[in-house]
Structure formats: C-alpha cells, structure tokens
BAPAMI-547506 format. One record per residue (C-alpha): residue in three letters; residue number from 1; x, y, z. Coordinates in steps of 0.02 Angstrom, whole numbers, plus 32768, in hexadecimal, padded with zeros to 4 digits. Layout:
BEGIN
<atom><res>ALA</res><n>NUM</n><u>X</u><v>Y</v><w>Z</w></atom>
...
//
This chain:
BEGIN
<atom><res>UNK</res><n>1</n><u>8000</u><v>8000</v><w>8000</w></atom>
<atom><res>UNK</res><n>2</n><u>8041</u><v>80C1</v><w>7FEA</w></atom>
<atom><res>UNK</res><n>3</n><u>8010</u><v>8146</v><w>8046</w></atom>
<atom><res>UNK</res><n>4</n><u>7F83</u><v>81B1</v><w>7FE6</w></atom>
<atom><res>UNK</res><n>5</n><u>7F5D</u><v>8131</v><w>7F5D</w></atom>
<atom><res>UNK</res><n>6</n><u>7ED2</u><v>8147</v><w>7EFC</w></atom>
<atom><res>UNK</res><n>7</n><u>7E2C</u><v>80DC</v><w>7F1A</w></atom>
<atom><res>UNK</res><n>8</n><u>7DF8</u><v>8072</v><w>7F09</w></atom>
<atom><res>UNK</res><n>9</n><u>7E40</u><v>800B</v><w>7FA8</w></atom>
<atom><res>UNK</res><n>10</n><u>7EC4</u><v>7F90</v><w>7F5E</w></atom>
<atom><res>UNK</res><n>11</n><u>7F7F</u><v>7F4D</v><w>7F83</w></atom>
<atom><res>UNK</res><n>12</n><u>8012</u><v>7F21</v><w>7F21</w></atom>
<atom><res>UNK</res><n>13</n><u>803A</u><v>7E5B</v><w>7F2D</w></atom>
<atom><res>UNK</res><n>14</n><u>80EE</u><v>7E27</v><w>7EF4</w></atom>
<atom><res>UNK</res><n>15</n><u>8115</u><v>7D80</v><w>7ED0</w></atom>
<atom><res>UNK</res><n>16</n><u>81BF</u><v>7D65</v><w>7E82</w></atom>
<atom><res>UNK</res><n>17</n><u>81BB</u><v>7DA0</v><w>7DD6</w></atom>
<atom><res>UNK</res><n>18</n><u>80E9</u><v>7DCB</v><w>7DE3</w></atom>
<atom><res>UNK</res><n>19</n><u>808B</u><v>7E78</v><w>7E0D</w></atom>
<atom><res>UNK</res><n>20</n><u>7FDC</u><v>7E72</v><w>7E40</w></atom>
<atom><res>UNK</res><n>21</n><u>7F6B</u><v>7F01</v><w>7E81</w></atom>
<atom><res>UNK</res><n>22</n><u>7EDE</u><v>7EAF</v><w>7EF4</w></atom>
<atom><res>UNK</res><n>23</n><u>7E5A</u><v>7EFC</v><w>7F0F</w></atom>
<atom><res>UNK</res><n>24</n><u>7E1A</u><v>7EFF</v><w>7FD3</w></atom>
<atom><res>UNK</res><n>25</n><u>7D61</u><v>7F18</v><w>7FBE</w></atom>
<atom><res>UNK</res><n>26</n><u>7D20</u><v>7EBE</v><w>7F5C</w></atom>
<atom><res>UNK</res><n>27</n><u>7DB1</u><v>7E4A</v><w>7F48</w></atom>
<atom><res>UNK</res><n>28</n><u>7DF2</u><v>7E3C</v><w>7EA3</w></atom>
<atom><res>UNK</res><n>29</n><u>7E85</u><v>7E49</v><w>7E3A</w></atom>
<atom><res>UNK</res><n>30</n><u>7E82</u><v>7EE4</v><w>7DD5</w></atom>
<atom><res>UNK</res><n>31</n><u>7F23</u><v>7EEE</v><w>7D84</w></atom>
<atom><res>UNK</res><n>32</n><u>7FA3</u><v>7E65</v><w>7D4C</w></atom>
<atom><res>UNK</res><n>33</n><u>7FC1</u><v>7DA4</v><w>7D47</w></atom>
<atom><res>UNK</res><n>34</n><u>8015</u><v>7D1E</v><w>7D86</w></atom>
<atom><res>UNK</res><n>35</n><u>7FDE</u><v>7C62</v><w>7D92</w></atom>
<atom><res>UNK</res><n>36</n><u>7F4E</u><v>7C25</v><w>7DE2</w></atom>
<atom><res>UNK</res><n>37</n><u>7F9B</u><v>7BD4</v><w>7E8A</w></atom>
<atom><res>UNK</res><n>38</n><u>7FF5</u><v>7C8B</v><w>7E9D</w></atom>
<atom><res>UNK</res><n>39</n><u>7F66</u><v>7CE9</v><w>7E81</w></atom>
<atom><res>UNK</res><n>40</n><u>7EF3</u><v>7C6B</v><w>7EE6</w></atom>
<atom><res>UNK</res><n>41</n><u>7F66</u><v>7C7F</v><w>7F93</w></atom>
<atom><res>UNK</res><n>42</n><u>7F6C</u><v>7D3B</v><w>7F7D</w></atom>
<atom><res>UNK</res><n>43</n><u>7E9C</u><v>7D46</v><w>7F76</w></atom>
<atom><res>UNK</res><n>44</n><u>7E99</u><v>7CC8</v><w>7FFF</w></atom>
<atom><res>UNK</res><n>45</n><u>7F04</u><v>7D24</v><w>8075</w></atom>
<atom><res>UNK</res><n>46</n><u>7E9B</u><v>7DB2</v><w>804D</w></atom>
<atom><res>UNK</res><n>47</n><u>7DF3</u><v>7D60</v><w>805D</w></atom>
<atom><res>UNK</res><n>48</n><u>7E5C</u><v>7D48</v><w>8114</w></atom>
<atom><res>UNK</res><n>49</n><u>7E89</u><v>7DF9</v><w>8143</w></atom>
<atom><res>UNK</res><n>50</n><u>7E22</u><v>7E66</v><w>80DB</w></atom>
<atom><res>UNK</res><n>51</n><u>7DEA</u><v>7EC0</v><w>8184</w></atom>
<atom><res>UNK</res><n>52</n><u>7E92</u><v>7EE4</v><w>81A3</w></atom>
<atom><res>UNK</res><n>53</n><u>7EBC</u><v>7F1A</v><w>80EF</w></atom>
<atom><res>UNK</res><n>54</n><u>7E31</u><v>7F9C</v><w>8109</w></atom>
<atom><res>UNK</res><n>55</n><u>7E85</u><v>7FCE</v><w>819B</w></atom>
<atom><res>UNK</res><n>56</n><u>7F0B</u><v>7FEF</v><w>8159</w></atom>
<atom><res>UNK</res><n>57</n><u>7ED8</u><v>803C</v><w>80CC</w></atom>
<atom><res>UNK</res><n>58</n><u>7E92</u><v>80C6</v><w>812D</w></atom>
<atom><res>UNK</res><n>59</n><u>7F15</u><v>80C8</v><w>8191</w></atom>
<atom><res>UNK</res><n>60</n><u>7F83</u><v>80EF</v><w>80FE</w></atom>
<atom><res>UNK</res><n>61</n><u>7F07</u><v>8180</v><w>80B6</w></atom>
<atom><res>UNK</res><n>62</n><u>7F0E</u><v>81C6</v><w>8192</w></atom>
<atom><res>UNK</res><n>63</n><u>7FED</u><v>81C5</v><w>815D</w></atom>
<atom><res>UNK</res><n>64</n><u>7FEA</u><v>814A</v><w>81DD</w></atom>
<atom><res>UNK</res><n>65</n><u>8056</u><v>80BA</v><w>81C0</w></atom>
<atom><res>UNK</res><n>66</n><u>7FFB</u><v>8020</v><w>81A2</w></atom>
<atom><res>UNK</res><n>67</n><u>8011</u><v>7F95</v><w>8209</w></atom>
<atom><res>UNK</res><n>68</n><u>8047</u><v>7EDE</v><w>8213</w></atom>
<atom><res>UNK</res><n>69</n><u>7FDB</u><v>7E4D</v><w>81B4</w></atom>
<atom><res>UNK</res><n>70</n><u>8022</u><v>7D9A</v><w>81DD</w></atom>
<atom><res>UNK</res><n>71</n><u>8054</u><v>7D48</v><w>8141</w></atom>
<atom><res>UNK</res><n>72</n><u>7FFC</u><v>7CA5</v><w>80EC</w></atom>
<atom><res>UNK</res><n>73</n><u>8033</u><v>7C10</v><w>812C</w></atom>
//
C-alpha cells in the first residue's frame, strides 16, 4: 500500500517475477497475472484479512503507517 493512493482500496502483491494489484473490497484482481495457485493464495489470504487490509488502508490515507498482517502459511 502507499500513502494517498487513489481508490479504490487495493494492494500491491509481489511474487517473484509477478505484480498484482488486489483489490480489498470487493476482492478481486484488477491489474496483472500470474498462475492460478499464485493468484489463488494471494485472494485467499485476503479473503483472511480483508478487515485488516481496510484497516490499513485507512490508516495509510490518516499518513499513519499501516500495520502488521501475519503472512499465509
């Protein structure tokens, strides 16, 4: 996430060589590809901490630095 980003809610997901923007609500991938088990455990660990994504998200757009999300295990 980046401070002051434009809306809608999303985050940047970087998995070696692929760039996704994921949208937060509603959850979706709006920009970029990379194969389906990738893309799957990205939406599923946001299906898991979308709350927290909003959270942060708003904490970003307060200039307040977002805070720790546990990683998918």
């Amino acid at each position: 996430m980046f401070y002051n980003d434009h809306a809608p809610p999303h985050f940047y997901a970087i998995y070696g060589e692929y760039e996704l923007v994921v949208g937060i609500s509603p959850i979706t991938i709006i920009v970029g590809k990379a194969p389906n088990r990738v893309s799957s455990m990205i939406l599923e660990w946001t299906v898991l901490h979308q709350q927290e994504l909003l959270d942060n998200w708003n904490r970003c757009w307060q200039a307040q630095a977002p805070l720790s999300i546990e990683p998918l295990e």
